[in-house]
C-alpha positions as CSV (number, residue, x, y, z in Angstrom):
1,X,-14.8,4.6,7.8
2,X,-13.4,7.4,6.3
3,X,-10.1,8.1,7.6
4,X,-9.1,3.7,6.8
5,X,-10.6,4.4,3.5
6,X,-8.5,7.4,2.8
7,X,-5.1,6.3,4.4
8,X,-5.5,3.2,1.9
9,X,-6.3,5.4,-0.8
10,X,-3.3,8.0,-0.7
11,X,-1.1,4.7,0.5
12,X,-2.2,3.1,-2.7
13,X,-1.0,6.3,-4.7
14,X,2.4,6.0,-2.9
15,X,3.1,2.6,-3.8
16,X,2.3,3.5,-7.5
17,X,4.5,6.4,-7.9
18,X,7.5,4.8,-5.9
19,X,6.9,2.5,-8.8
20,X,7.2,4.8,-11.2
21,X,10.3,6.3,-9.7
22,X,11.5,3.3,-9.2
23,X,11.2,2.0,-13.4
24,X,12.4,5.5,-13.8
25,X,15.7,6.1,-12.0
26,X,16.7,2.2,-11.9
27,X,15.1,0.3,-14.5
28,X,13.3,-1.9,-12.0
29,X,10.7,-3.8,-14.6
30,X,10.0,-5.9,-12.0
31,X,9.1,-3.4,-9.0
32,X,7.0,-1.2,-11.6
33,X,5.0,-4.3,-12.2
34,X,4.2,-5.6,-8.8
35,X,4.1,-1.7,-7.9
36,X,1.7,-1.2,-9.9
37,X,-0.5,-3.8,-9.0
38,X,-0.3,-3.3,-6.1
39,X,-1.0,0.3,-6.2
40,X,-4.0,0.0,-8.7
41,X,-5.7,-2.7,-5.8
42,X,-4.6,-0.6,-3.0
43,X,-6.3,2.9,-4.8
44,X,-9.3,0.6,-5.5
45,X,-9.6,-1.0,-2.1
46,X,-8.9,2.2,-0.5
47,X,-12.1,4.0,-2.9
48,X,-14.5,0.5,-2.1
49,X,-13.8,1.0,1.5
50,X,-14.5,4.6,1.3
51,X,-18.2,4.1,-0.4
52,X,-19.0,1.2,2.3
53,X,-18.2,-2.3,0.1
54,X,-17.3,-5.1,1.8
55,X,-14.8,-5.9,-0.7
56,X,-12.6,-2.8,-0.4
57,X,-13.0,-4.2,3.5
58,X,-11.8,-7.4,3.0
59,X,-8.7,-6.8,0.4
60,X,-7.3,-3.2,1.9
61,X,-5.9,-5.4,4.6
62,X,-5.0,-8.3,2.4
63,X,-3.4,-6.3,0.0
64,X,-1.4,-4.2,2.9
65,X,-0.1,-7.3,4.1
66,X,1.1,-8.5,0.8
67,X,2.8,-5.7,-0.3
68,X,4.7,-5.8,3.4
69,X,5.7,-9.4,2.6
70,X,6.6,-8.7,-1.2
71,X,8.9,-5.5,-0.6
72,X,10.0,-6.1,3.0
73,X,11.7,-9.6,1.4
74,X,12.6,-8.1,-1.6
75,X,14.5,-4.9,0.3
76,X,15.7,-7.8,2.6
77,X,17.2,-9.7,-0.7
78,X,18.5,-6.3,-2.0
79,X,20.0,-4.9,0.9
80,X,18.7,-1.9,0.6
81,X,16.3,0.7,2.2
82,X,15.2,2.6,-0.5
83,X,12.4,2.1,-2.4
84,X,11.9,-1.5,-1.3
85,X,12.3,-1.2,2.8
86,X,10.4,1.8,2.5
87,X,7.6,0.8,0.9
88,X,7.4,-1.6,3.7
89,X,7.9,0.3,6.7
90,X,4.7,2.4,5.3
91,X,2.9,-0.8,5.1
92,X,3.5,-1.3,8.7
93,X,2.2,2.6,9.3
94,X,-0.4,2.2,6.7
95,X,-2.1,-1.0,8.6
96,X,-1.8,0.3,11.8
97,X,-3.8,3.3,10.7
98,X,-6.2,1.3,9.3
99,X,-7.1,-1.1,11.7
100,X,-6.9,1.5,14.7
101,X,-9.4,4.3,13.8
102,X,-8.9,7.6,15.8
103,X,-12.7,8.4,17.2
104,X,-16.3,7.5,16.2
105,X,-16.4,9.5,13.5
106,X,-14.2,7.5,11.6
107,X,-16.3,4.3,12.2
């Protein structure tokens, strides 16, 4: 599963620096902390799924999901797109490349 494992990877490194652009440009404790969260699990999840460990499996989903939830409501709440709405419209992207691998090579 290599392609899954790397999509959840660089997706992971996305959330964490639109998290750190984020705390940067707006002062957004609050999205820097869940960002990073939930870019540190995402990286992580995305690496375990790359080496073949169930976990990375069973949370690179899980975490994509949440991180959907948490910014799609919050850019909902804000009313704006950017960073929040974003973040979340790559969820969408990111889960879709993960659950539909492109050949058997990638299984």
């Amino acid at each position: 599963m290599k392609v899954p494992g790397i999509v959840i990877a660089v997706y992971g490194l996305v959330v964490l620096t639109t998290a750190i652009i984020s705390y940067l440009t707006a002062g957004s404790v609050s999205f820097l902390i869940a960002g990073c969260a939930f870019g540190f699990g995402l990286l992580a999840s995305g690496l375990g799924v790359l080496r073949g460990k169930e976990l990375g499996f069973v949370f690179a989903p899980v975490l994509t999901v949440l991180v959907t939830a948490f910014f799609g409501f919050r850019s909902t709440r804000i009313g704006e797109f950017i960073p929040s709405g974003l973040v979340a419209g790559l969820s969408l992207v990111t889960l879709l490349l993960y659950f539909f691998p492109r050949g058997k090579k990638d299984l």
